[in-house]
C-alpha positions in Angstrom: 110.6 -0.7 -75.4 108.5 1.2 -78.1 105.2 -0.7 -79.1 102.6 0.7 -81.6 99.7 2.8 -81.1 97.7 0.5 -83.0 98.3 -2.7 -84.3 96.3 -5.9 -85.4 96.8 -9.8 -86.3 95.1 -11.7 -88.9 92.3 -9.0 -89.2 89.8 -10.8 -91.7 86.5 -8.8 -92.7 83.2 -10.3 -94.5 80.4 -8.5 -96.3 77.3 -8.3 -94.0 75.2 -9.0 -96.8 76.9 -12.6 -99.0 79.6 -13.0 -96.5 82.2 -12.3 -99.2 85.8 -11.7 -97.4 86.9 -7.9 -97.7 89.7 -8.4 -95.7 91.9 -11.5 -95.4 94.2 -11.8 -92.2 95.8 -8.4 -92.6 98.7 -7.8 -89.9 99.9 -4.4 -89.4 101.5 -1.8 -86.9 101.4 1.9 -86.9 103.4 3.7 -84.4 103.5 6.9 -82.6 103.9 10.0 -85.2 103.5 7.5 -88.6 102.4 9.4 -91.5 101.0 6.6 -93.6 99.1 6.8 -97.1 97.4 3.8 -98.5 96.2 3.0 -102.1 94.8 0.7 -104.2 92.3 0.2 -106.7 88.6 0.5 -106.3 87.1 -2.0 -104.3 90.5 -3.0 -102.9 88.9 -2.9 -99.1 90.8 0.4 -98.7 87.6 1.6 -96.8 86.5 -1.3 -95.2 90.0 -1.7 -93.4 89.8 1.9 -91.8 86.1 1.5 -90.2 87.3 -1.9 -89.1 89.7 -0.9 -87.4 88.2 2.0 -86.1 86.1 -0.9 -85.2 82.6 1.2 -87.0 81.9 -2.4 -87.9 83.5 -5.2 -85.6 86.0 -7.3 -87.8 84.8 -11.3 -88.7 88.3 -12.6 -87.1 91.4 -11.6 -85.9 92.7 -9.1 -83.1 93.5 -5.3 -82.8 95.9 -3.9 -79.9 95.9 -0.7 -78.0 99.4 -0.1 -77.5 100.1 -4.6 -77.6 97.0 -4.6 -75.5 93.7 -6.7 -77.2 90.9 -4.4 -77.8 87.9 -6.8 -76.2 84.9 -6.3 -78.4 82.1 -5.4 -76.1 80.1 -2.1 -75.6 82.2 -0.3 -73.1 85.7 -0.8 -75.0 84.1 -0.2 -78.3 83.2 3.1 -77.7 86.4 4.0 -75.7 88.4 2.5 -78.8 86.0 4.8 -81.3 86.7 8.0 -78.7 90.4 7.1 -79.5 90.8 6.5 -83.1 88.9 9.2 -85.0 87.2 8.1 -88.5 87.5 11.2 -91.0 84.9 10.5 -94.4 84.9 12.0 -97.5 82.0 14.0 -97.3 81.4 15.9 -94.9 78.4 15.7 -92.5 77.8 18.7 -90.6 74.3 19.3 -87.9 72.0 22.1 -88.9 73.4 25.0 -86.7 76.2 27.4 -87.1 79.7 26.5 -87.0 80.2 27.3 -83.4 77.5 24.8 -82.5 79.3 22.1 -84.5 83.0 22.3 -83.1 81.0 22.3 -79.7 79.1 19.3 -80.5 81.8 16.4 -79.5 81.4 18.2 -76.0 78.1 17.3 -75.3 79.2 13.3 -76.0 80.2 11.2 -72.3 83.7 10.3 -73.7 84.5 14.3 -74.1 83.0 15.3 -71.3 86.4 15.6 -69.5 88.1 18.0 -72.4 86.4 21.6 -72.6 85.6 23.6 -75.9 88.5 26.4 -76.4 87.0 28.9 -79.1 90.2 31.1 -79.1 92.2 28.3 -79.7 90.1 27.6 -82.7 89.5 30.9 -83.9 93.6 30.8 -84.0 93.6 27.8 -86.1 90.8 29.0 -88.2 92.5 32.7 -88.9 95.5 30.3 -90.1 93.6 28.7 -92.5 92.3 32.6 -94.0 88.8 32.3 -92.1 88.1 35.7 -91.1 86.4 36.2 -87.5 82.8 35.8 -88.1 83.4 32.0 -89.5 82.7 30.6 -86.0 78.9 32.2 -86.6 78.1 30.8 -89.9 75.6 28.5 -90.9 76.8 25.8 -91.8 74.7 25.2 -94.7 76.5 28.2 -96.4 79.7 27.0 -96.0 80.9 25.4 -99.5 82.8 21.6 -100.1 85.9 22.7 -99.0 84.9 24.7 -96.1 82.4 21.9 -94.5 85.4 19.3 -94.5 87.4 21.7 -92.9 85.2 22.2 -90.3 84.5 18.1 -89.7 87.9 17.9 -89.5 88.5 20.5 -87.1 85.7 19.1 -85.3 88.1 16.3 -84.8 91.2 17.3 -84.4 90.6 19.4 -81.1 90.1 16.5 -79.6 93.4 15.4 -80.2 92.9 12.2 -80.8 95.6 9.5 -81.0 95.3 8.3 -84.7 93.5 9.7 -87.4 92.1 8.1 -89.5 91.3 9.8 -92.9 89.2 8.3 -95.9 89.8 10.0 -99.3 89.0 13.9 -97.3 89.9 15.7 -100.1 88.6 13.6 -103.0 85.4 15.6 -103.6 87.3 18.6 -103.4 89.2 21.6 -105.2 92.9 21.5 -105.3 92.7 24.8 -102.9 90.4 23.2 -100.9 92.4 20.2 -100.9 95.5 21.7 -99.7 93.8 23.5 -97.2 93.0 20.3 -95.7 96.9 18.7 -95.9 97.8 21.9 -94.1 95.3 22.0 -91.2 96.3 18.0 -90.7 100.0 19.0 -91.2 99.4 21.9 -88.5 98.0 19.5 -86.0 100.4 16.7 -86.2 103.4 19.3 -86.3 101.8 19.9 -82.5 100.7 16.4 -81.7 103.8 14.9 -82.7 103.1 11.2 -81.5 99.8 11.4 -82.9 99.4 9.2 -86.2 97.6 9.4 -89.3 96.6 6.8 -92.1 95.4 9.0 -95.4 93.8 6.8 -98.6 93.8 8.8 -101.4 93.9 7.8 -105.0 96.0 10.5 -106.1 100.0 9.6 -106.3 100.8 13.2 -105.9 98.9 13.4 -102.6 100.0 10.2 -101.7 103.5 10.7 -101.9 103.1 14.7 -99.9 100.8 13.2 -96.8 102.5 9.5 -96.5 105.8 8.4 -95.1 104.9 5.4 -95.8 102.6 3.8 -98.3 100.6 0.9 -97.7 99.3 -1.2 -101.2 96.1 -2.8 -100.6 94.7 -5.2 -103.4 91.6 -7.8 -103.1 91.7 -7.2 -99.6 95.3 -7.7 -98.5 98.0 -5.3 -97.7 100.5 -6.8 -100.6 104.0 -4.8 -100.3 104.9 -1.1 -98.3 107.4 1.4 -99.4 108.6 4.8 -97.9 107.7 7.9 -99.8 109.7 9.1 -102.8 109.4 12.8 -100.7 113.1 13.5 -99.7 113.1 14.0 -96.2 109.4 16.7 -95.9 107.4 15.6 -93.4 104.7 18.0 -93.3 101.6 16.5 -94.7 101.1 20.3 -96.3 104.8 19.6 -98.5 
């Protein structure tokens, strides 16, 4: 029997500092290969729901599952949960170095130890995305908007990670730049194909090209779901 790759139960979130609620008892299951967009308005908790349940903060209440399994909220599961569902922010947030030395730099982290740095395969991906082959040696503070959040999220996705979670990527981007970042997600779940991916954007275009299925978040809740008005792509490059 199928069961989600991530899922949660009554998932309820306050703010550190007045203990206002963010999130109120939000239930919700992703499954292997969901492309899922969620909007809302500003302030909505669109945010606040993806670093809680990449468990960046801990939630105030309620329960998430591994694959129906709890996730227990102490120091060894946290951080295997964290290696597991990767947390993509808008902007990008490179280390001083070239870009070589920050694709390497999940390496040098205990949960990655067991996966190995493959250049070619990234150079591949990279001459893809129209990066001729001297990117890799770039510094990365010369690399533009566009080219710095491709580079975080390729930092990312050679990890292969089982759910990807993506916060407004593109938002401080160019619509070239923005694209470039659908495709290089599309690319990777095209050959991760049980991976999954929840995008917020507050664009309906983008919305409708990167999700499935949208999730509607307002004060906090997840209030109704639809599938995409897209008629049958599921590239989240289409």
């Amino acid at each position: 029997m199928n069961t989600p790759i991530l899922s949660g139960e009554g998932v309820c979130q306050r703010a550190h500092d007045d203990g206002r609620m963010l999130l109120q008892d939000i239930d919700f299951q992703l499954w292997a290969g969901a492309r899922v967009a969620i909007s809302g308005a500003s302030g909505a908790g669109k945010s606040v729901f993806l670093r809680t349940i990449s468990l960046l903060d801990l939630p105030a209440s309620g329960t998430l599952y591994c694959h129906n399994q709890p996730v227990r909220l102490n120091a060894h599961c946290i951080a295997q949960h964290r290696s597991q569902i990767a947390y993509v922010r808008q902007q990008a947030v490179l280390v001083p170095g070239t870009v070589r030395d920050n694709l390497f730099l999940p390496f040098t982290l205990h949960h990655y130890q067991h996966k190995k740095f493959q250049p070619d395969n990234v150079q591949r991906v990279l001459e893809s995305m129209g990066k001729d082959g001297n990117f890799l040696e770039r510094d990365a503070t010369d690399l533009s908007g566009g080219e710095a959040q491709l580079v975080c999220l390729l930092r990312i996705l050679q990890l292969n990670p089982p759910v990807l979670l993506l916060d407004e990527p593109t938002a401080s981007l160019d619509e070239d730049s923005a694209q470039a970042v659908q495709k290089l997600v599309g690319q990777w779940q095209e050959d991760n194909p049980q991976a999954a991916y929840i995008w917020i954007s507050h664009s309906e275009q983008q919305i409708n090209q990167v999700g499935d299925e949208i999730w509607y978040l307002d004060a906090g809740r997840i209030t109704h779901t639809r599938k995409s008005t897209r008629a049958g792509g599921n590239n989240a490059g289409n």
